[in-house]
C-alpha positions as CSV (number, residue, x, y, z in Angstrom):
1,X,10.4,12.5,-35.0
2,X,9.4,10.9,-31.7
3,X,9.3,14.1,-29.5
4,X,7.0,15.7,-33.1
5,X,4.7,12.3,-32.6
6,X,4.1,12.2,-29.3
7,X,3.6,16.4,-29.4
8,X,0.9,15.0,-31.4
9,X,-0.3,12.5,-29.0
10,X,-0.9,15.1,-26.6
11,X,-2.6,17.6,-28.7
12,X,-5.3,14.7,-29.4
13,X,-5.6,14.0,-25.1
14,X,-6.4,17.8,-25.1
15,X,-8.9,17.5,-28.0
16,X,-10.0,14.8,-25.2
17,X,-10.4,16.8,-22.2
18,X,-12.3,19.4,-23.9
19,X,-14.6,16.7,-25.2
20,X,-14.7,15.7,-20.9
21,X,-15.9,19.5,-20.3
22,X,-12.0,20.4,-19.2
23,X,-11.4,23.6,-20.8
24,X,-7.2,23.5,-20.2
25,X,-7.3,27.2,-20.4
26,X,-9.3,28.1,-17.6
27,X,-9.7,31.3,-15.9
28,X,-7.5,31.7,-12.7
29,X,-8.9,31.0,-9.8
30,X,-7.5,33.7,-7.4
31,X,-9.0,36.9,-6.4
32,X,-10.0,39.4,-8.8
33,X,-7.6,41.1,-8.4
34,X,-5.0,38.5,-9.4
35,X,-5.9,38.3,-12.7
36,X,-3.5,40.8,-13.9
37,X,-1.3,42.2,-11.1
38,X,2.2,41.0,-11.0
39,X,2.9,38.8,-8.0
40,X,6.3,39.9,-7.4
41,X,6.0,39.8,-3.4
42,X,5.2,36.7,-1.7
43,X,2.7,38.6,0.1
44,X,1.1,39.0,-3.1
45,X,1.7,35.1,-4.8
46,X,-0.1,33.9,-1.5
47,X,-3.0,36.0,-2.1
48,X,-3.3,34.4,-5.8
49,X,-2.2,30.9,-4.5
50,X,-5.8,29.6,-3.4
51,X,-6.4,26.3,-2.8
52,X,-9.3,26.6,-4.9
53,X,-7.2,26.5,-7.3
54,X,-5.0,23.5,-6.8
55,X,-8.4,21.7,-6.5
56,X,-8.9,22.9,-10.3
57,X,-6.1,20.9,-11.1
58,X,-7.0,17.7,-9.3
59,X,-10.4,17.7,-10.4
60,X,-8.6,17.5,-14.2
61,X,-6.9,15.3,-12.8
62,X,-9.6,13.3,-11.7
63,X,-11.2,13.1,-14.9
64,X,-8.4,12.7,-16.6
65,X,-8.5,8.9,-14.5
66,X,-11.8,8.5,-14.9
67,X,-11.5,9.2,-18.7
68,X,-8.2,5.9,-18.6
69,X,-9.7,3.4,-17.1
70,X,-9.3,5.1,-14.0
71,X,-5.8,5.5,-13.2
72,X,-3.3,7.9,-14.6
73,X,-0.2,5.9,-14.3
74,X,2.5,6.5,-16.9
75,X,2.4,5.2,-20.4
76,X,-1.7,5.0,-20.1
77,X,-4.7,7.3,-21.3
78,X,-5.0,8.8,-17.9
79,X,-1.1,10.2,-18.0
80,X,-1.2,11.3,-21.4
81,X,-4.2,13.3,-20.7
82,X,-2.6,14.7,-17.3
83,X,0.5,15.6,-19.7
84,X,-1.5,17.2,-21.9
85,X,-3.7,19.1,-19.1
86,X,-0.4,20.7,-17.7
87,X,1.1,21.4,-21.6
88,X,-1.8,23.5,-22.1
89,X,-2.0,25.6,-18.9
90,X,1.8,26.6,-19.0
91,X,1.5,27.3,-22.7
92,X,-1.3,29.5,-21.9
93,X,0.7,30.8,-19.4
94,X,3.5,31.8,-21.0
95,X,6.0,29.6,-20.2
96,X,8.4,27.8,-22.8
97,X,7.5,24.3,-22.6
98,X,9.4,21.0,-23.0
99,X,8.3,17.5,-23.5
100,X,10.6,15.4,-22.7
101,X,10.1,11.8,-23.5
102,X,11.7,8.8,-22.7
103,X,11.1,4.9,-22.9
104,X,10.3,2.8,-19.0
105,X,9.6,-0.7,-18.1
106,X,5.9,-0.9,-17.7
107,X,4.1,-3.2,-15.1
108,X,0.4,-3.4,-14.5
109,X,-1.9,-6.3,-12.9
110,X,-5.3,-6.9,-14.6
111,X,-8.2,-8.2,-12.7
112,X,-8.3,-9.9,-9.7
113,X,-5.0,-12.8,-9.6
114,X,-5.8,-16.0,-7.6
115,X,-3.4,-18.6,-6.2
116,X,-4.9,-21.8,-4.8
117,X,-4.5,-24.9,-2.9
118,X,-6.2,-28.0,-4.6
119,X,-5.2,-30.6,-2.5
120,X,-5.0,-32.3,0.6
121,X,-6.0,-28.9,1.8
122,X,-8.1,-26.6,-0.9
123,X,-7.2,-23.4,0.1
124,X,-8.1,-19.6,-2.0
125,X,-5.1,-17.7,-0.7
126,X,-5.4,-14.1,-0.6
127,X,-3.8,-11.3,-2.7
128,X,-2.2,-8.5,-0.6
129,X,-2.1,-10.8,2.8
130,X,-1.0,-14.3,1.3
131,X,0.3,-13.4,-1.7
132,X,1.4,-11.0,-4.4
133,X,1.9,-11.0,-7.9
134,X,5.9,-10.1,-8.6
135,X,6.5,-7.0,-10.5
136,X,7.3,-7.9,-14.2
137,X,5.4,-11.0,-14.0
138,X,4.4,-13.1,-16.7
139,X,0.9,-13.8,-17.4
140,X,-0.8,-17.2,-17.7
141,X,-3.1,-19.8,-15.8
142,X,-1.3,-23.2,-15.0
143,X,-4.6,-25.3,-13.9
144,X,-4.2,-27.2,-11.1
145,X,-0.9,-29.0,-11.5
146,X,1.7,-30.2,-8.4
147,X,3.9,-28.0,-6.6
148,X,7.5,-28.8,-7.3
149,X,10.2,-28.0,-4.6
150,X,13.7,-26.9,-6.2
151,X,16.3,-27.2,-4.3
152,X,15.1,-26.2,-0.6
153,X,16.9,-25.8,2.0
154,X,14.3,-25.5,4.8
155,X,16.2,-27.4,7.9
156,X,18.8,-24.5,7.5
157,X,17.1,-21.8,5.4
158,X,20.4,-19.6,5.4
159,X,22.0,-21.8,3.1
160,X,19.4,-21.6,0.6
161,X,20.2,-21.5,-3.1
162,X,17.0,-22.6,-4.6
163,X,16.5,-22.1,-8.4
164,X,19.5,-20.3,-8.7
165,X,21.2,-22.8,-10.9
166,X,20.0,-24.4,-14.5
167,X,21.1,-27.7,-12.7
168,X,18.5,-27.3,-9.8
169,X,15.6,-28.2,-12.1
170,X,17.4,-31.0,-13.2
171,X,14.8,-33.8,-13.7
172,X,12.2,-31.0,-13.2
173,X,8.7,-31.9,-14.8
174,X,7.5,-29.6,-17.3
175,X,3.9,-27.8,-17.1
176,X,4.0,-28.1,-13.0
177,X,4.7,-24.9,-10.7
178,X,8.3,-24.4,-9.7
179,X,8.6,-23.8,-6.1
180,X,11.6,-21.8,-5.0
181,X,12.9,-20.3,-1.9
182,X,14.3,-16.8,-1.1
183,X,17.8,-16.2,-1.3
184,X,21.6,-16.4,-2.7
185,X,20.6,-14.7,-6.6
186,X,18.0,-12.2,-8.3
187,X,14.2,-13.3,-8.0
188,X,14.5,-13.1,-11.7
189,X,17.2,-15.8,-12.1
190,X,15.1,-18.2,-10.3
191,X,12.5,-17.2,-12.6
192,X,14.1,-17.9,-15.9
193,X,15.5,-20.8,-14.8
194,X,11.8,-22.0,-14.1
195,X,11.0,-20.7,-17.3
196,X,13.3,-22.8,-19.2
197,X,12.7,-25.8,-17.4
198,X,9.3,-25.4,-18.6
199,X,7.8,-24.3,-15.5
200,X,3.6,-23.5,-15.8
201,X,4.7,-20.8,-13.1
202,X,6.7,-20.0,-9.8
203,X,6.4,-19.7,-6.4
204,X,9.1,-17.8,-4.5
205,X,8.5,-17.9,-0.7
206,X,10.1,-16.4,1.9
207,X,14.1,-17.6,3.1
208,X,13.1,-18.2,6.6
209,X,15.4,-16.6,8.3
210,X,15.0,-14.1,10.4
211,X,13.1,-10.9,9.3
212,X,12.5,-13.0,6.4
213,X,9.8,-14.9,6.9
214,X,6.1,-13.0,6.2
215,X,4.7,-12.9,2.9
216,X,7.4,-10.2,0.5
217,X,6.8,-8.2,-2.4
218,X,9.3,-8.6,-5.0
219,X,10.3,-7.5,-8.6
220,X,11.8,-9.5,-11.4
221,X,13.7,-6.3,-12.3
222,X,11.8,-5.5,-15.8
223,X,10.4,-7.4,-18.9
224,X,11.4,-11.0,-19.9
225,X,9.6,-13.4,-17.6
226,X,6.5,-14.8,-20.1
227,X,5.2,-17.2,-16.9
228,X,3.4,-16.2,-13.5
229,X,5.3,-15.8,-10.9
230,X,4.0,-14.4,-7.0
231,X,5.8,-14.4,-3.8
232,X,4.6,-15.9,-0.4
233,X,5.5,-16.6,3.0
234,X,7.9,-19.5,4.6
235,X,4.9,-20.7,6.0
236,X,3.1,-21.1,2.9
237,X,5.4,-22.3,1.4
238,X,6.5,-25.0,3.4
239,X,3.1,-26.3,3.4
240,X,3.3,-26.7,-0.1
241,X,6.5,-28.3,-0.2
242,X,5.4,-31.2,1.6
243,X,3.1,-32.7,-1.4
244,X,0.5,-30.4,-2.9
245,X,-1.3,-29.7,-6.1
246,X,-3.2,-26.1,-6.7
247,X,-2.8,-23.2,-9.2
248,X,-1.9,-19.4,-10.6
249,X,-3.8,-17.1,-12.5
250,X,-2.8,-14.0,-13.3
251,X,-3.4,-11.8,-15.8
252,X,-0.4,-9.0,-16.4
253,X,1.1,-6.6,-19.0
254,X,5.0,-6.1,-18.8
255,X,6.5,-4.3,-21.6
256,X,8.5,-1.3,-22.4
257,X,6.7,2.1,-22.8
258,X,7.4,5.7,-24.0
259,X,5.5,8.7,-21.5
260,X,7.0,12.1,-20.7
261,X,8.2,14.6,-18.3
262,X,6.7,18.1,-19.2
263,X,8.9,21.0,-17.9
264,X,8.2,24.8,-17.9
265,X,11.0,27.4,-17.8
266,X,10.1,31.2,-17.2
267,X,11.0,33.4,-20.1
268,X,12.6,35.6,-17.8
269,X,15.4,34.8,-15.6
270,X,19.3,33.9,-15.3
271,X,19.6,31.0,-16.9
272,X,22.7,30.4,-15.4
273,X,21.0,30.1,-11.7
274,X,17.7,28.1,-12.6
275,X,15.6,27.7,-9.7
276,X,13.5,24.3,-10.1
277,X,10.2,23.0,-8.6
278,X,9.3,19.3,-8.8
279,X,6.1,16.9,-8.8
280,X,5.9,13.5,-10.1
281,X,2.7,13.6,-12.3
282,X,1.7,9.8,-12.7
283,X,-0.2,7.2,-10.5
284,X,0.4,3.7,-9.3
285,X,-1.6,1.7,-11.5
286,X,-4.0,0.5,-8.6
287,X,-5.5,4.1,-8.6
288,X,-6.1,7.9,-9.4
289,X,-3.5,9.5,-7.6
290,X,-5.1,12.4,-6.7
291,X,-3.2,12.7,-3.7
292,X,-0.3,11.1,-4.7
293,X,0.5,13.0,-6.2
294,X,-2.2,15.4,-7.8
295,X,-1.9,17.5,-5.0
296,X,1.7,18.3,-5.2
297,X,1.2,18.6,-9.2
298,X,-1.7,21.0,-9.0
299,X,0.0,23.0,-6.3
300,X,2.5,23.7,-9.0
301,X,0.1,24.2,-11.8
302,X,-1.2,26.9,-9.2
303,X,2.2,28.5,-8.5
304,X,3.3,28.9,-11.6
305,X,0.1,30.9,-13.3
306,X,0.2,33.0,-10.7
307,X,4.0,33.6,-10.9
308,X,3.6,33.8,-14.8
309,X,3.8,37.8,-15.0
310,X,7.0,37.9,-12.1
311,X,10.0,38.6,-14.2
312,X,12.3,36.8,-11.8
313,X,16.6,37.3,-11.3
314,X,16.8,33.4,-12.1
315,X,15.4,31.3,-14.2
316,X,12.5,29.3,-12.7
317,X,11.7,25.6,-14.1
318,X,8.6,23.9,-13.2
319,X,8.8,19.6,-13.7
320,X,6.0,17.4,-13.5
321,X,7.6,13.8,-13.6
322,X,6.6,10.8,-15.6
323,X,7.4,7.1,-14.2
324,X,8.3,7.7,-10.7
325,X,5.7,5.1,-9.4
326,X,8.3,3.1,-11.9
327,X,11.3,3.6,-9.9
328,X,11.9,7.3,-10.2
329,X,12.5,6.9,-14.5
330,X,11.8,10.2,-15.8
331,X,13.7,12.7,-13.1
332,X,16.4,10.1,-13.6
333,X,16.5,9.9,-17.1
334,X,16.6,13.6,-16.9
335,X,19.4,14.4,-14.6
336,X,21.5,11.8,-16.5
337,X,21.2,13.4,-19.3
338,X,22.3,16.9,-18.5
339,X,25.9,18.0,-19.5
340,X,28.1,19.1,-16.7
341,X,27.2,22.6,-17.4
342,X,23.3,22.2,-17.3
343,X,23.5,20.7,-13.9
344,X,26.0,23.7,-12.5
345,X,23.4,26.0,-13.5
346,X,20.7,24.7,-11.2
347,X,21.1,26.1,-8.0
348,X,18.3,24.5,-6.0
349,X,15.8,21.7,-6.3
350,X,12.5,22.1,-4.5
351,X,9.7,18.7,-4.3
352,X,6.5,18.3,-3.2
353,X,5.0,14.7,-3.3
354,X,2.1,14.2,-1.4
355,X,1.0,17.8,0.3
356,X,-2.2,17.0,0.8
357,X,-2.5,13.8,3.5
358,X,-6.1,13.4,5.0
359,X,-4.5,12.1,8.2
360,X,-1.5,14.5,7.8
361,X,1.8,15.7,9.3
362,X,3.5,18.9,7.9
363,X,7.1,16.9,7.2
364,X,9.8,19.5,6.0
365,X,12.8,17.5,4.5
366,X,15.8,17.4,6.8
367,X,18.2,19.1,4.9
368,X,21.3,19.5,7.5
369,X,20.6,15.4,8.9
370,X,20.2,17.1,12.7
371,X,17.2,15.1,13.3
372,X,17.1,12.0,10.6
373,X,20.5,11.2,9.1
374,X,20.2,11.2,5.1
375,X,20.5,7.9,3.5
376,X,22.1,9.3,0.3
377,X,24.7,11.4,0.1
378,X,23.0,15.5,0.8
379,X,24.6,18.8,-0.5
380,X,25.3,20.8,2.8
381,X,23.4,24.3,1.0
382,X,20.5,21.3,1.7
383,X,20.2,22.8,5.5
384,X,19.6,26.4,3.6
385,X,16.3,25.3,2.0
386,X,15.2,23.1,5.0
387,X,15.8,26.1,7.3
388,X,14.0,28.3,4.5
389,X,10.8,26.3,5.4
390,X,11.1,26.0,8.6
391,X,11.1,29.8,9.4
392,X,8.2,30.2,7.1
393,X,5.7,27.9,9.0
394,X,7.2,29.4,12.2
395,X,6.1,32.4,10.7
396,X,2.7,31.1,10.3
397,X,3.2,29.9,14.0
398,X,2.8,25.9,12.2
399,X,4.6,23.8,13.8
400,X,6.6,20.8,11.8
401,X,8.4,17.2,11.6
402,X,11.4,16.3,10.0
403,X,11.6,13.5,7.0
404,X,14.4,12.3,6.1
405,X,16.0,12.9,2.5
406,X,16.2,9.2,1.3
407,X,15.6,7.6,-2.5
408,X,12.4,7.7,-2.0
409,X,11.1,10.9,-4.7
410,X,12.4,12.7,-7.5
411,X,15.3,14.8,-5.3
412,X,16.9,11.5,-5.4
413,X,18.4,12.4,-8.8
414,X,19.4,16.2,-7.9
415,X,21.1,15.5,-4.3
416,X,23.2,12.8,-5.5
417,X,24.3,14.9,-8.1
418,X,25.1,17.6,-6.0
419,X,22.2,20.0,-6.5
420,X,20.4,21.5,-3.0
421,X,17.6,20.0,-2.4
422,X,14.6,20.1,0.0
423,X,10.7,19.8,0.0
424,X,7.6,18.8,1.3
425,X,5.9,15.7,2.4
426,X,2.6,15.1,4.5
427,X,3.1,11.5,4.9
428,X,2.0,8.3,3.1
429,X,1.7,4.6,4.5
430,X,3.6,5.3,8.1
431,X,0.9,5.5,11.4
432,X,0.1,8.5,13.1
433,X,1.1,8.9,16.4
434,X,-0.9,10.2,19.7
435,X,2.1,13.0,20.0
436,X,1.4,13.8,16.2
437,X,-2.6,13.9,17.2
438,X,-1.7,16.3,19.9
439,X,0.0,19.2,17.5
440,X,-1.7,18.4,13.9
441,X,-5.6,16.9,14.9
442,X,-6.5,13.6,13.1
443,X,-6.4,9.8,14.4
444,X,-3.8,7.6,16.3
445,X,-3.0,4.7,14.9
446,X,-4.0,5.5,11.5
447,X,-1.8,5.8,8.1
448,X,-1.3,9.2,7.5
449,X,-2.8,8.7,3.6
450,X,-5.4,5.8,4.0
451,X,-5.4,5.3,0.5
452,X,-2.2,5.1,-0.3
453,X,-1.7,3.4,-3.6
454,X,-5.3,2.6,-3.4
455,X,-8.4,2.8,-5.7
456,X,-10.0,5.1,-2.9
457,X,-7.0,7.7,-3.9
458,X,-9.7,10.1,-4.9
459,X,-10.4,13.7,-5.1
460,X,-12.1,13.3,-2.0
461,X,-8.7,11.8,-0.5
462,X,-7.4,15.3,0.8
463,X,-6.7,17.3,3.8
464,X,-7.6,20.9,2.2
465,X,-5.8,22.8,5.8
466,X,-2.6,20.7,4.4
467,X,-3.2,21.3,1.0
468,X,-3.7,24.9,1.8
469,X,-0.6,25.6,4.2
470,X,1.5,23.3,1.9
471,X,1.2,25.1,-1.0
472,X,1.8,28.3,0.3
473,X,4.8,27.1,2.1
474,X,6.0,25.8,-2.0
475,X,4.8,28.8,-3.3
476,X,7.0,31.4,-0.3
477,X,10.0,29.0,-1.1
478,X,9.6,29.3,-5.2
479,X,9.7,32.8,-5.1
480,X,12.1,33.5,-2.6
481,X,14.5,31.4,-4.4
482,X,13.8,32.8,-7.6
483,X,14.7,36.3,-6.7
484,X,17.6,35.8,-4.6
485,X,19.5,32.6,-3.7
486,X,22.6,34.2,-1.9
487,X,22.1,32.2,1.0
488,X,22.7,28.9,-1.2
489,X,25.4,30.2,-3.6
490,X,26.5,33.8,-3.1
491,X,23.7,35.1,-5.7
492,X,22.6,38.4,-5.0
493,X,19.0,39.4,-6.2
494,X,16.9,42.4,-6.3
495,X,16.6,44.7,-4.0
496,X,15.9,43.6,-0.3
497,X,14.5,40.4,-1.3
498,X,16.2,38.3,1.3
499,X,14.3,35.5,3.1
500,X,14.0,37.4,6.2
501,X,12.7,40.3,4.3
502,X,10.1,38.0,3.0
503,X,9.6,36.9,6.6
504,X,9.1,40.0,7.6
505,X,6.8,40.9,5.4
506,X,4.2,38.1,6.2
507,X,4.1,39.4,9.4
């Protein structure tokens, strides 16, 4: 009955797109010629793979934000609508569809939160630099009530316990702001205890140790907390600890929500060696996600229309992934659900989040660990798909970076489950470097994405060369591995369609 509801729920975002002027079935966006040719060569799919046409699918996507409240983070308007945008195009295409739905922990700030300083010294402290709002927050404003230090252990802050125990608020005066410091137990245990103490709202600072002592940003681990709680620095909170009144307002929504993964297999195919191509569909809640990671998604979106008339030797499965700005949920959810058998059938697991970077760097996952060790554990067939990219941009004469493979994206799931993995990455919040200047253009010094988990990630947020090269890398990768994986698993497929035959025939 839920999956038939929220089938429902999508069908009435699409009624809502074509109300925004986004007709879901669109005409394809390739040369003429790709309309109805078969793409069975790569030389052919990157013909038809135009980056026209991812730009199609980010300017849904786009309105799709604009049409939420703009952002298209999981379990709001702008998601559902995305969901429904890609439903529509790979049921057009041909594809068999799944919605897969499952229930996260949802987090969202509203407005502008403020934590201040009354007295001796009034001070408007800021949000981002001074402070942040906790993740799974409570909302509430306490008025300007006194600080109360628990337990603080600020002449030797490595012994610090603070609000870890019930019995640290003993004598504790209800309707004031609990004051904690970092350390020993779970933010959210300090928290509670607060809570129950009758606490108007908490500040956690910083231990004070070292490496520990700027302002953090923390998480209460999910929904429970019903007061406001926001970290700070040592400093800060020190200050306060020595006799001060001031206040917390923040405004918050932290419940659990129901979204959806939408997968697309090919109707052709073994589906005993599936092939599967990942993007995780939702924003952050601070913005659109255009970028991050509407480019990745439309890429996809791209690929697999113009791959819808191949009839490939194994199975292909297209994922766009719900909740990942959650904490990876939905490509979790989804692995731990498959039996035994389901997962031995996937042979490979490509992702692309973020291909499009204004100030970019073409990163190819480091699948063998000879350049950035992994930090989970890596199938070794991983070094076949790195290697797979590597000779196609060589190919191209592009030269690349390694990233490391980490639990950073939706391959998290797949490698530690044993699964090959690899992808593609044009970098996020890390600073370019003049040596990177030198070999890719752009500016020193500068976050590779600028608007990274911002407002400002637009449709205008792109790097249409990256986009471009990207998604032809994805779409050379898709295909190769769709008609022959022998190189990961002994697979044979049609006729000469090796990797270096592909190679070759680029040339």
């Amino acid at each position: 009955m839920k999956r038939i509801i929220r089938r429902m729920l999508l069908l009435a975002a699409v009624t809502s797109l074509l109300a925004l002027g986004l007709t879901p079935i669109a005409a394809e966006a390739g040369p003429r010629s790709c309309e109805n040719r078969v793409n069975n060569t790569v030389q052919k799919l990157l013909e038809c793979v135009t980056v026209e046409g991812v730009r199609e699918h980010q300017a849904a996507f786009q309105a799709a934000a604009d049409a939420g409240g703009g952002i298209r983070a999981s379990g709001t308007p702008g998601y559902d609508l995305s969901a429904a945008y890609v439903v529509e195009r790979m049921e057009a295409a041909g594809y068999n569809v799944i919605i897969d739905e499952f229930d996260f922990d949802f987090f969202q700030v509203v407005g502008t939160p403020s934590f201040e300083q009354a007295t001796p010294i009034p001070t408007s402290y800021i949000d981002g630099t001074d402070f942040d709002v906790m993740t799974f927050s409570g909302s509430g404003s306490t008025g300007t009530v006194p600080f109360t230090p628990v337990d603080l252990s600020l002449g030797d802050p490595s012994l610090s316990t603070s609000g870890c125990e019930a019995a640290d608020f003993a004598g504790f005066t209800p309707g004031n702001i609990a004051l904690v410091q970092r350390g020993a137990c779970f933010f959210s245990d300090k928290a509670a205890n607060a809570e129950a103490a009758g606490a108007a709202g908490v500040v956690v600072f910083n231990q004070g140790t070292p490496g520990r002592e700027d302002l953090f940003f923390g998480t209460l681990g999910g929904p429970g907390v019903g007061i406001p709680v926001v970290s700070t620095s040592f400093g800060i909170g020190v200050a306060l600890a020595e006799g001060a009144t001031g206040s917390i307002d923040a405004t918050t929504i932290s419940e659990t929500r129901t979204t959806v993964n939408v997968l697309a297999e090919s109707v052709h195919g073994d589906p005993t060696n599936v092939v599967m191509a990942g993007a995780h569909l939702d924003s952050v809640p601070e913005g659109p996600g255009v970028q991050d990671n509407g480019s990745g998604s439309g890429a996809l979106i791209e690929i697999a229309e113009q791959m819808a008339k191949v009839k490939p030797r194994n199975q292909v499965r297209f994922a766009w992934w719900g909740a990942e700005e959650s904490g990876l949920v939905g490509s979790i959810d989804y692995v731990v659900n498959l039996t035994q058998e389901e997962l031995d059938a996937i042979s490979v697991y490509l992702n692309f989040d973020m291909i499009g970077s204004p100030n970019f760097v073409r990163f190819v996952y480091d699948g063998d660990g000879s350049d950035i060790a992994p930090t989970i554990a890596v199938p070794p067939e991983s070094a076949v798909v790195e290697q797979l990219f590597l000779d196609y941009f060589d190919s191209q004469g592009l030269e690349t970076e390694a990233t490391v493979i980490g639990a950073r994206s939706d391959h998290f799931a797949f490698c530690v489950s044993g699964i090959p993995c690899g992808g593609l990455f044009t970098g996020a919040e890390g600073i370019k470097t003049a040596e990177q200047v030198d070999i890719y253009g752009g500016v020193a010094g500068e976050q590779y994405d600028p608007c990274y988990h911002l407002a400002c990630d637009t449709f205008d947020n792109i790097s249409l060369e990256a986009l471009d090269q990207n998604s032809d890398a994805a779409a050379f990768a898709i295909l190769t591995f769709a008609q022959n994986t022998e190189t990961l698993n002994g697979q044979k497929g049609k006729g000469n369609f090796s990797p270096q035959n592909q190679l070759k025939a680029l040339d």
